[in-house]
Structures are given as structure tokens and as C-alpha cells.
C-alpha positions as CSV (number, residue, x, y, z in Angstrom):
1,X,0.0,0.0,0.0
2,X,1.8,3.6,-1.3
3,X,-0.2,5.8,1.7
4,X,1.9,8.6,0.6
5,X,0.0,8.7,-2.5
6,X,-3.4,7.7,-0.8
7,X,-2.6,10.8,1.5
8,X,-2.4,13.2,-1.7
9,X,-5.4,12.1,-2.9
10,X,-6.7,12.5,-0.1
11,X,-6.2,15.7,0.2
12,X,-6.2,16.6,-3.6
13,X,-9.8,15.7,-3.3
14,X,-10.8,17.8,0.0
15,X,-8.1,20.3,0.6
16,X,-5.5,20.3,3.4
17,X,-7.6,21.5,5.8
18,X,-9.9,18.8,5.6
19,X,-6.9,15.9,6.2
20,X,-5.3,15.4,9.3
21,X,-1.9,13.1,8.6
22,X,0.6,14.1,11.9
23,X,1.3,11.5,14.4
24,X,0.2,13.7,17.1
25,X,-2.6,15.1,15.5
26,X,-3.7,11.6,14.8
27,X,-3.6,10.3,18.2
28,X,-6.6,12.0,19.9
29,X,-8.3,9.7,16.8
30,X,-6.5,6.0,18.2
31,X,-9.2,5.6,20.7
32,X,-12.7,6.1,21.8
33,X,-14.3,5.8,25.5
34,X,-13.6,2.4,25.6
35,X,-11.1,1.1,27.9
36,X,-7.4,-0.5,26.7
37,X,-8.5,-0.2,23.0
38,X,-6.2,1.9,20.3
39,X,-5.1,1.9,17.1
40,X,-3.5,4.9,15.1
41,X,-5.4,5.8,11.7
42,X,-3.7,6.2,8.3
43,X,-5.4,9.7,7.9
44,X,-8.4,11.9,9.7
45,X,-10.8,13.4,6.9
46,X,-13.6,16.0,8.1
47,X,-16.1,16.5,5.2
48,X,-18.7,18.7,5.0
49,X,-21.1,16.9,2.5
50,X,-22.2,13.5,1.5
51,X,-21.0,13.8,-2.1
52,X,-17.2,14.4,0.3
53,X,-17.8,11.2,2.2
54,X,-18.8,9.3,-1.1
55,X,-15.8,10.2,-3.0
56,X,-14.0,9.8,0.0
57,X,-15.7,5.8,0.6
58,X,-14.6,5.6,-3.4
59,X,-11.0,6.6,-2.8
60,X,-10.8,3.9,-0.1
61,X,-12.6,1.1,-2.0
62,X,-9.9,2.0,-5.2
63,X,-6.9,1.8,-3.0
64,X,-8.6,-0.8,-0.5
65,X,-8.4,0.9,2.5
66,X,-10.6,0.7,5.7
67,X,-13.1,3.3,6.9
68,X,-13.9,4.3,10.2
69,X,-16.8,6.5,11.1
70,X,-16.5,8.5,13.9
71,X,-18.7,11.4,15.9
72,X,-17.5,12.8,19.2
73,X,-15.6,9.5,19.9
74,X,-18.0,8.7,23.0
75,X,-18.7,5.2,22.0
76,X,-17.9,2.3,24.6
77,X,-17.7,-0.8,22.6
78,X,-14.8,0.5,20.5
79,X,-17.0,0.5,17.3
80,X,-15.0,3.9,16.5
81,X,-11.5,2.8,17.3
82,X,-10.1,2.7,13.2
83,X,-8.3,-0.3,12.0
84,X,-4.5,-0.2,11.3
85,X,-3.9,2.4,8.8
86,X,-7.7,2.9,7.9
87,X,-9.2,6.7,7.0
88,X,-11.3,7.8,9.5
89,X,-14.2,9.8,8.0
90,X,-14.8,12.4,11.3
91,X,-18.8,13.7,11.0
92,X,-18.1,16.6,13.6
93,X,-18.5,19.6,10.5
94,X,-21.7,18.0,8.9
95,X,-23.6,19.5,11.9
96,X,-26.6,21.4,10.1
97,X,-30.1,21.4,10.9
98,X,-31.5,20.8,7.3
99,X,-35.3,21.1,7.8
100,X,-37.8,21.4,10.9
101,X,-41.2,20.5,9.3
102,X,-43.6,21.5,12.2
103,X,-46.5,20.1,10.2
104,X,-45.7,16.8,9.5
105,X,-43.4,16.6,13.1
106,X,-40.0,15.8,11.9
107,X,-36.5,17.3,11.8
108,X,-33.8,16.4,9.2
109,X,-30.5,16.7,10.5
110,X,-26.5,15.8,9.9
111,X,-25.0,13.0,11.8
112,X,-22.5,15.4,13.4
113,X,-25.4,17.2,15.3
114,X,-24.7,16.8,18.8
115,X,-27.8,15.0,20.3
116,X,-28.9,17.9,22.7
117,X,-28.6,20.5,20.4
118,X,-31.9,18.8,19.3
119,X,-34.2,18.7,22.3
120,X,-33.2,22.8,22.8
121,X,-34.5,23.1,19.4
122,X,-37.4,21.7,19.1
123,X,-39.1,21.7,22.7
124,X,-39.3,25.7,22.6
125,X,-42.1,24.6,20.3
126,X,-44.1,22.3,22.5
127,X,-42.5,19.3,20.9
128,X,-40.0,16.3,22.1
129,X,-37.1,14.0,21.2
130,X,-36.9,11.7,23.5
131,X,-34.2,9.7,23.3
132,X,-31.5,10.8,26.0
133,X,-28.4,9.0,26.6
134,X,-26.3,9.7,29.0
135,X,-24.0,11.1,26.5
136,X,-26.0,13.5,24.6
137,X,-24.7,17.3,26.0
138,X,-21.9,15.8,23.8
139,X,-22.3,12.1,21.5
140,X,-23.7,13.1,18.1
141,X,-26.9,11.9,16.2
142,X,-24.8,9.9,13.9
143,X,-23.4,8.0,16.5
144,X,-26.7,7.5,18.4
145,X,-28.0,6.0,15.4
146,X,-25.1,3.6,14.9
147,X,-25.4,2.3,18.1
148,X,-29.3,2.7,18.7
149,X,-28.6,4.5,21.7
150,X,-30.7,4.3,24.5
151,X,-31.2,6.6,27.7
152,X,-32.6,7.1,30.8
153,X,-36.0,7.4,29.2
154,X,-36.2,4.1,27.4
155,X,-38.4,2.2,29.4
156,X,-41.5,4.6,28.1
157,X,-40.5,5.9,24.7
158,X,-38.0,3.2,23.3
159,X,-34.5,4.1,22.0
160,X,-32.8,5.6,18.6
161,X,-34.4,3.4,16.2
162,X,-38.2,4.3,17.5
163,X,-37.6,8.3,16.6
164,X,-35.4,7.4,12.6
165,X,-37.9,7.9,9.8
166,X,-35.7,8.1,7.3
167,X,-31.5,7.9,6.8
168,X,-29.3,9.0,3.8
169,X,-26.7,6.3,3.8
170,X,-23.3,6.5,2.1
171,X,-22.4,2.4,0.6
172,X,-19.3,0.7,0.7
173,X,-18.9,1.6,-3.6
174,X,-19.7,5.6,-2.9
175,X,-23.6,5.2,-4.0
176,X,-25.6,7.3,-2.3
177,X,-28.8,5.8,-1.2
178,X,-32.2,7.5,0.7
179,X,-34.4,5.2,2.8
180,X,-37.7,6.1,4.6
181,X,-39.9,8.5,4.1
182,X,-41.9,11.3,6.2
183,X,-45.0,8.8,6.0
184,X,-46.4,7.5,9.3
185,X,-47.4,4.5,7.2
186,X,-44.8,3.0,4.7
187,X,-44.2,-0.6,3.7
188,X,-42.8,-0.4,0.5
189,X,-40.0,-3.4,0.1
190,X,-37.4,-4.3,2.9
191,X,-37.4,-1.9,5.7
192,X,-33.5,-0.8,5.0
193,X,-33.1,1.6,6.8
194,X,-33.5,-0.6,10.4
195,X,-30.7,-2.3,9.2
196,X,-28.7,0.4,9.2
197,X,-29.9,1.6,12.8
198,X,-27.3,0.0,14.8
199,X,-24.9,-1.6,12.3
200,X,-22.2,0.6,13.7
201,X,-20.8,2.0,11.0
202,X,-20.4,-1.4,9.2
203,X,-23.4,-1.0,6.5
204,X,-22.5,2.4,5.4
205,X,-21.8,5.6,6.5
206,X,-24.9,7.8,7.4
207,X,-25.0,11.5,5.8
208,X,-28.5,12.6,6.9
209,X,-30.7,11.6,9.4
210,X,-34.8,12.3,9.7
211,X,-36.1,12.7,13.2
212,X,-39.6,11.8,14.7
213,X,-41.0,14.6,16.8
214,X,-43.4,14.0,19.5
215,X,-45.4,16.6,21.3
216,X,-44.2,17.3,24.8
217,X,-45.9,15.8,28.0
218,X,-47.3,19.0,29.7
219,X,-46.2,17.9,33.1
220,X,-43.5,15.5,35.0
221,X,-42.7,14.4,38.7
222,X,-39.6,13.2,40.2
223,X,-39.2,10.7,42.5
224,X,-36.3,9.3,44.9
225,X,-36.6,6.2,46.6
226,X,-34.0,4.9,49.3
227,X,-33.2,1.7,50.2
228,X,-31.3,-0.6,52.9
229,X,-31.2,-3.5,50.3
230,X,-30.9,-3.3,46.5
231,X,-32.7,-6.5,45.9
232,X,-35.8,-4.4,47.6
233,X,-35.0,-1.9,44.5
234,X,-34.9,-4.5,42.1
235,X,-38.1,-5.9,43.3
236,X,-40.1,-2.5,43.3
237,X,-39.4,-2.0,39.9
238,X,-40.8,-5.6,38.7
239,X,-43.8,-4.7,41.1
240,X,-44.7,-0.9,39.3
241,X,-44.4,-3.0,35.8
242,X,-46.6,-5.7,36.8
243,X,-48.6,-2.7,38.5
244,X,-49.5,-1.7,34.3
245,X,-47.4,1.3,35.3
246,X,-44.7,2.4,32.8
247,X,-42.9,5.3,34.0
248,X,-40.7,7.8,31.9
249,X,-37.6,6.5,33.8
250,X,-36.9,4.1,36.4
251,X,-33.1,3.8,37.3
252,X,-31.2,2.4,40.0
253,X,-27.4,3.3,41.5
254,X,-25.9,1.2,43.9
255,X,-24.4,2.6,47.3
256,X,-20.6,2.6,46.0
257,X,-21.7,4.5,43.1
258,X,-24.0,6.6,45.1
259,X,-21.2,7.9,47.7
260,X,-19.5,8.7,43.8
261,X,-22.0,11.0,42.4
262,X,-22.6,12.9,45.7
263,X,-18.8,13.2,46.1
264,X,-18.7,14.4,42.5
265,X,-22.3,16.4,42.0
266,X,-22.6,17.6,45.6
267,X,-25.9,18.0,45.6
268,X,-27.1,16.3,48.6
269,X,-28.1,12.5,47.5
270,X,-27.9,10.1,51.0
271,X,-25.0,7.9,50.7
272,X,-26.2,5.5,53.7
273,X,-28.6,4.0,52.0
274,X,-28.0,0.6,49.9
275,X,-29.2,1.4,46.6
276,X,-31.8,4.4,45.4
277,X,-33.9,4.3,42.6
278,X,-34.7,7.3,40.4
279,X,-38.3,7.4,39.5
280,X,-40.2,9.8,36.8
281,X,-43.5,9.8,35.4
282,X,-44.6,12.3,32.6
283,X,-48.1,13.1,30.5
284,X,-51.3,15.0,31.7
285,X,-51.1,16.6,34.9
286,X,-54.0,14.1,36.1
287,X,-52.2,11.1,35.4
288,X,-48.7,12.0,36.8
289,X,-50.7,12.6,39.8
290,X,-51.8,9.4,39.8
291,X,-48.9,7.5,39.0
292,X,-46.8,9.3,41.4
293,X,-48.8,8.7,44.5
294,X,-48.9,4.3,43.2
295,X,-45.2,4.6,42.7
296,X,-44.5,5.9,45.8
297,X,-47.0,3.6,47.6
298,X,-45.3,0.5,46.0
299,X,-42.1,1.7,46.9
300,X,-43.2,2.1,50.5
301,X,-44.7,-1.1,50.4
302,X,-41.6,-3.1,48.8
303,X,-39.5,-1.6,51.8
304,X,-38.2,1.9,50.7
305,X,-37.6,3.7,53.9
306,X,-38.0,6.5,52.1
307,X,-39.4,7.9,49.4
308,X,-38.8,11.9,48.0
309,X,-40.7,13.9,45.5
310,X,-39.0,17.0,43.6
311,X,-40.6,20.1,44.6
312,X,-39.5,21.6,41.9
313,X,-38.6,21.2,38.6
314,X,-35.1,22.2,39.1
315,X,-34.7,19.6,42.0
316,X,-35.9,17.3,39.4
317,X,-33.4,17.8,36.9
318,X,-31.0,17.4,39.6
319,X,-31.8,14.3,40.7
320,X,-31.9,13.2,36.7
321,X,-28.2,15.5,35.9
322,X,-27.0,13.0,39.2
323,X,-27.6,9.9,37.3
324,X,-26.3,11.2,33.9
325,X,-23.6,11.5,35.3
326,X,-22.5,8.3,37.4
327,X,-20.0,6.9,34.6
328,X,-18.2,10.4,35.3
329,X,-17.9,10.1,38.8
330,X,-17.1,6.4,38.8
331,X,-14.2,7.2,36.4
332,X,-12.3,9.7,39.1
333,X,-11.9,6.5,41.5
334,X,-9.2,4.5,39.2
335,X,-6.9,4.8,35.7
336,X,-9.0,2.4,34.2
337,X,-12.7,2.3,33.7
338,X,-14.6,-0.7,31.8
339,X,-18.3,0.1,31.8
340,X,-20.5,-3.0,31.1
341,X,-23.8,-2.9,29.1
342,X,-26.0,-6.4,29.7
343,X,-29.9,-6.4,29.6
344,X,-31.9,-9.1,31.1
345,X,-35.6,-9.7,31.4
346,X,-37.2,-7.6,34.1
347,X,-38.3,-10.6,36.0
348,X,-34.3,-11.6,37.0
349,X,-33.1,-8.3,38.1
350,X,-32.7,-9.3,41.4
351,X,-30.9,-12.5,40.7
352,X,-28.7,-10.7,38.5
353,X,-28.1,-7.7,40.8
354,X,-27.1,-10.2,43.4
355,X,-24.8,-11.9,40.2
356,X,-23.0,-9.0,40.1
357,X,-22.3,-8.8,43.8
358,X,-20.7,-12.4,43.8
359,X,-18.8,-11.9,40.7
360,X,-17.2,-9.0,42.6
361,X,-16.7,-10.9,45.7
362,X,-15.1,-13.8,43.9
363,X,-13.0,-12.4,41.3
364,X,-11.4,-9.4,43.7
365,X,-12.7,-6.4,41.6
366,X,-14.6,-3.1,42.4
367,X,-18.0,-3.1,40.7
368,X,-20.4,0.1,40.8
369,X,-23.7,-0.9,39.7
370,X,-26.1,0.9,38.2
371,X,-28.6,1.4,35.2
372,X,-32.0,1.3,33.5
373,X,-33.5,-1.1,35.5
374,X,-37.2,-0.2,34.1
375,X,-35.8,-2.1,30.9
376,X,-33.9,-4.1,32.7
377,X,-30.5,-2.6,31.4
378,X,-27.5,-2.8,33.6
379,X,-24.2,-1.0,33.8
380,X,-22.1,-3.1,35.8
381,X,-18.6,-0.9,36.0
382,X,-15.2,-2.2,36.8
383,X,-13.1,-0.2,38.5
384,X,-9.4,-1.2,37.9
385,X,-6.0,-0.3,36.4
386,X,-4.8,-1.6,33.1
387,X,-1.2,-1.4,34.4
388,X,-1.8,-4.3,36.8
389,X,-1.4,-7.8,34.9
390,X,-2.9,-9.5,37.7
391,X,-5.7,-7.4,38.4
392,X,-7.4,-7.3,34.8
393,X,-6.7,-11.2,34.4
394,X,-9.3,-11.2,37.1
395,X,-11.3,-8.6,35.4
396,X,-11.5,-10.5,32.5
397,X,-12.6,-13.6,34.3
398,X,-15.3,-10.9,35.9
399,X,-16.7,-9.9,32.7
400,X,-16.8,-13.3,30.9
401,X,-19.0,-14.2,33.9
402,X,-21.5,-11.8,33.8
403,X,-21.8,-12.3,30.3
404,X,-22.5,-16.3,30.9
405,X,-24.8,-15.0,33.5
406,X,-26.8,-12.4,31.5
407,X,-26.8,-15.8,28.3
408,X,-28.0,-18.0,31.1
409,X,-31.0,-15.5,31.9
410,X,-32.0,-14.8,28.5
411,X,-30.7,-11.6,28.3
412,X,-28.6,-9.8,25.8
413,X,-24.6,-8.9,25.8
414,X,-25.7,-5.3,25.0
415,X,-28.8,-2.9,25.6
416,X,-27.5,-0.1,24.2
417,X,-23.6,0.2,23.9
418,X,-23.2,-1.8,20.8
419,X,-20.9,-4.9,20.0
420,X,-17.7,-3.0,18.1
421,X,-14.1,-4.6,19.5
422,X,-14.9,-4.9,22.5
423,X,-18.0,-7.5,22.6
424,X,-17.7,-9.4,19.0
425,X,-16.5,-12.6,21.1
426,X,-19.4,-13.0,23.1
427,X,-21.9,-12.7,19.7
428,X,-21.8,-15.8,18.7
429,X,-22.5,-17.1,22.4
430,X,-26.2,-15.5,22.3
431,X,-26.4,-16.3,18.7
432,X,-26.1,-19.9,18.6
433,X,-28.4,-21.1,15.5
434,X,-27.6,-19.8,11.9
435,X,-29.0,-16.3,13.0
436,X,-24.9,-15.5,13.4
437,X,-24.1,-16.6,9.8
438,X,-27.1,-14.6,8.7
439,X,-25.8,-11.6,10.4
440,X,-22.3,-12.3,8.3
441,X,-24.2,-12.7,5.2
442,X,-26.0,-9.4,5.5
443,X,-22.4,-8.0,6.4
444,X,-21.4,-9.5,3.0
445,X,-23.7,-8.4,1.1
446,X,-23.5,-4.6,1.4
447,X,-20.1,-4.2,2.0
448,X,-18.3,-7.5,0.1
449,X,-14.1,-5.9,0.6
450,X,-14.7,-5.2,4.3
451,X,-13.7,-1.8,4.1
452,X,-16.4,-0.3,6.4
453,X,-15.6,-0.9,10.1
454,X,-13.1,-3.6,10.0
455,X,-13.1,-5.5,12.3
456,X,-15.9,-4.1,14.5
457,X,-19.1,-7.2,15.4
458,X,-17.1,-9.5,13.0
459,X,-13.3,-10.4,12.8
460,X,-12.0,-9.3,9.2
């Protein structure tokens, strides 16, 4: 491979201020928010249109070169970690809102739209996006879309792929291809476009993106509930959904990560409890009422020794900003942070809560727990240091646990994170019939050289 002269075309093509080839400047693109996992690109390309990215996909294909896709670099699968000497195709400049259509309730956007910039837009107008990762004062839409992010409001609304009507995919040849529609009812051929929602980048690269716009519940309560046992938490959130209650969220932290967040957000959370769980329910003003009084009442009766309602809604947001921001104020505690992603059916949260205590216990690691446990999405996090041979042999031992665990339970290896470098060996565990070849063969068929995410789900 001459990457000299891929370089020059490279920039012959976009200009030199749209190619990043330096060592240094290349090393802030080596990694993403995944733990332990680098690898240094042959070049950084920033387009600013989806005729750039095609000729830029056609370059790669002629010269056979990898491409890797990447937003803000939040991911934490690795799925934007580029392969040795691949381009990486950086999204950050296509960051345009294309079209708000107030009538027909949708938003067309560029991939490199940070995801919040969307909520301020549009819920000045009575409307919502609700899709919130944890992320999104800083991940980008592209990305969410890659991954079919998730969030803290899941449980009620349902992730990424619930709010994509329609995607403007770059393929692995340079085509440009539109899929969707605005229409609320379309079944015309193969729904493509869901199988670009969460293909991470190994599909095709995404250029434009077509939101679905909701209007916005008129009211919301916050809720706090403490408790001596996290089973107890685990337990009250099976009893609200067997209730035929489905909040907006329902999260849980631990006490380890508790004591975390109040050290890092300072804003008063109790750090002698054993777990809390973060309650909200949104829609008419009758019906929050409603469902804040049986939440609280359930709670209560599954052995909360207390339960606290927001006042306000700035206390509210509070309580929500805390658990945003628990991988944050995990991180401080040690050099190295691997933050799991497994989702198991609602009815073995507390057996897999109490999993994830053992596995702690038995392997010698620090695990914060916490997550979505309205969908039954955890976050176990290891705490540990990659420097430490020792230690991450037993780390690794930890994690290949809870994965057999989460298998065991019927549960999946990821809820919202994605598979990229990081989970690709545990696939084939939870897809054990030809549903794994099938996956390939799809892989094959759109992108047939491998050029677009080596590596990432699949080995190359």
C-alpha cells in the first residue's frame, strides 16, 4: 500500500484543511471511550457533504483501505476505534439542521449534530425528542444512530431506532442511497433503513438523518426512593411494571456509586442507603398525579424507607443530571474504567443484581452498579488499572462471567452500547443457531471488501 500517494489524494480531493496526517494530530483519533483499546489511523478526513464522504468511501474502495466512522468518539464498545492504517471519516462539521417540518413533526439533521442541540430546538415549540443517553450534552446523532442508543427514558418511549424515519446512507462503492420516508405508514420493500440503525458503521456511512417529533408531556414528577437492600429496588421496579405502570424512567445506582456521584455532584443524594432508585413519570397533569402517588406507595410497600418527590422542577433535573452523570464520577476512582452494558428480562433483576455482587466478591474487583432497570439494562462498572497484569486477568474472568450470567437469563450482551471490538467474542455465544451466519451474510452483502468498520461485530 503507497499511503503517501493515498494521502495526496486524499487531500487533492478535500483540501489540506480537511486531512489530518501528523502522528500527534492523529492520536486523539486511536481511541474512543472504551477502555485499553487503540489503534493509530492512516489519515483523519472532516467532510462537509455526503458527495465528500462518497468520494472519499470511493478513494478507499480503489486503493482498498478501511473506513472508520466517527462522531464525538463517545462510544464504549470500540466501534470507533479505526483499524491499522484505515481513513477515518470524522462527522463533527456536517452538523446542520436541514429542515424542521412543524407540520408533519420531523427534523432532518447531519450526523454530526450533537444529540442535545436537538431537544433545545425543538421543545421551545411544544415538541420532544426523546431519546437521551447519557451522552448527549456531547455524543452526536450519527453516532446515536449507529449504536441505537438508549437513555434514561427508554423504558417509556423506546431508543434511537423508535424516533429514525428516514437515513441517507453512504455504501461501501460511494452510492448514495435515501431510505424512509416522512410517512407515518410506509411498507414499500425491505425496511432498509432498520438495518442500518445500529450496524455501527459497518453497513454504510450515514450523511443525513430524519427525526420523529413528538409533542411534549405537559407535566412531570420526580421521584427518589432509598433503600437498605438493592434487591428491595430490584423488586419494586418488577412490582410498578406488573402494576401496568410504565414510567418515563426508572433507574437504580448502587451505594458505592451513590457515595461517587454525591462526592462528584454535591448535591445532597444520601450515601447510607444501599441502593436508590430514580423514578419519573410524565403526561397529563391528572395522570402524573396518579402514577406518582402508586409509585410511591409501591415503593413504600416493597421496603423503601423513604421515598422523596422534587418540589420543583429544578430539583428534578438534579436528581436526573446525578444519574447522567455516574460513569463520570465512577471514572475519578481509578486509571481504568470498563463500563459493562447487559440487559436481562425484568423478572431476573434481582438475581442478576445479586450476580453481580458475587462476581465481585469472587473475582477481587470493584464493581459500581447501576442502570435502566425499568428495561432491565445494567451497567455493571469495573473499576481497575490496566497497568496491573494481575488485576485485569481477574477482570476479565469478571466480565466473561456476567456475560455467561446475563446468556444464562435470557438476556442480551448489550442494551445499548453496541458490539464493536470490545463484545464481537461474546456474539456468537447469544447467537447460537444460523441467525450468526445470517448476520455475516447481510455483512457481505453490502459491504463485500470489508472496508467499512473492520473488524468491529465481526473479525475481518
Amino acid at each position: 500500500m503507497d499511503t503517501h500517494s493515498i494521502v495526496q489524494e486524499l487531500i487533492a480531493l478535500l483540501g489540506q484543511e480537511s486531512v489530518l496526517t501528523k502522528k500527534e494530530d492523529l492520536i486523539c483519533y486511536s481511541f474512543d471511550g472504551t477502555a485499553s483499546l487503540k489503534c493509530m489511523p492512516l489519515a483523519v478526513v472532516f467532510p462537509t457533504t455526503t458527495q465528500e464522504v462518497s468520494v472519499t468511501i470511493q478513494l478507499a474502495s480503489k486503493h482498498q483501505v478501511g473506513i472508520s466512522t466517527r462522531g464525538s468518539g463517545t462510544g464504549l464498545s470500540g466501534g470507533s476505534v479505526p483499524a491499522e492504517n484505515s481513513i477515518v471519516i470524522a462527522t463533527g462539521r456536517m452538523n446542520r439542521i436541514l429542515e424542521y417540518d412543524q407540520e408533519n413533526l420531523t427534523l432532518l439533521v447531519e450526523p454530526g449534530l450533537v444529540t442535545n442541540r436537538i431537544s433545545e430546538t425543538v421543545e421551545a415549540d411544544g415538541l420532544f425528542y426523546p431519546p437521551d443517553p447519557s451522552s448527549m450534552k456531547v455524543s452526536t446523532i450519527g453516532g446515536n444512530v449507529a449504536n441505537n442508543s438508549g437513555g434514561l427514558r427508554g423504558l417509556k418511549y423506546g431508543v434511537t431506532r423508535d424516533y429514525i424515519m428516514g437515513l441517507e446512507v453512504v455504501l461501501a462503492n460511494g452510492e448514495i442511497a435515501w431510505l424512509g420516508s416522512k410517512c407515518v405508514k410506509d411498507v414499500a420493500g425491505y425496511s432498509l433503513k432498520d438495518l442500518f440503525i445500529g450496524s455501527e458503521g459497518t453497513l454504510g456511512i450515514i450523511t443525513k438523518v430524519l427525526l420523529k417529533l413528538i409533542p411534549k408531556p405537559e407535566a412531570r414528577k420526580t421521584l427518589l426512593a432509598l433503600y437498605d437492600s438493592m434487591d428491595d429496588a430490584a423488586a419494586t421496579v418488577s412490582k410498578i411494571i406488573s402494576s401496568k405502570i410504565i414510567p418515563c424512567t426508572l433507574e437504580f445506582i448502587d451505594q458505592y456509586t451513590l457515595q461517587c456521584v454525591e462526592d462528584f455532584a454535591q448535591i445532597g443524594l444520601p450515601t447510607d442507603c444501599g441502593a436508590v432508585l430514580l423514578m419519573e413519570t410524565d403526561g397529563f397533569p391528572a395522570q402524573v398525579e396518579s402514577e406518582t402517588e402508586q409509585m410511591k406507595s409501591i415503593a413504600l410497600e416493597m421496603r423503601a424507607r423513604e421515598v422523596r418527590i422534587a418540589a420543583t422542577k429544578e430539583e428534578g433535573v438534579a436528581l436526573a443530571t446525578a444519574r447522567r452523570s455516574a460513569f463520570a464520577a465512577v471514572a475519578r476512582i481509578r486509571p481504568t474504567t470498563i463500563l459493562e452494558d447487559v440487559t436481562v428480562p425484568r423478572d431476573k433483576l434481582v438475581e442478576m443484581t445479586q450476580f453481580v455482587r458475587e462476581t465481585a466478591a469472587r473475582h477481587n474487583v470493584r464493581i459500581a452498579n447501576y442502570g435502566h432497570f425499568g428495561d432491565g439494562n445494567l451497567h455493571p462498572t469495573i473499576l481497575a488499572d490496566e497497568r496491573d497484569e494481575e488485576e485485569m486477568k481477574r477482570v476479565h474472568h469478571a466480565m466473561d462471567d456476567l456475560i455467561t450470567k446475563t446468556i444464562e437469563l435470557k438476556g442480551t450482551i448489550t442494551g445499548e452500547h453496541g458490539i464493536g471490538l470490545a463484545k464481537k467474542k461474546y456474539l456468537k455465544e447469544q447467537f447460537q443457531d444460523h441467525s450468526y451466519e445470517l448476520l455475516k451474510l447481510v455483512k457481505r452483502s453490502f459491504d463485500p471488501n470489508n472496508l467499512l468498520n473492520p473488524g468491529k461485530i465481526f473479525d475481518a
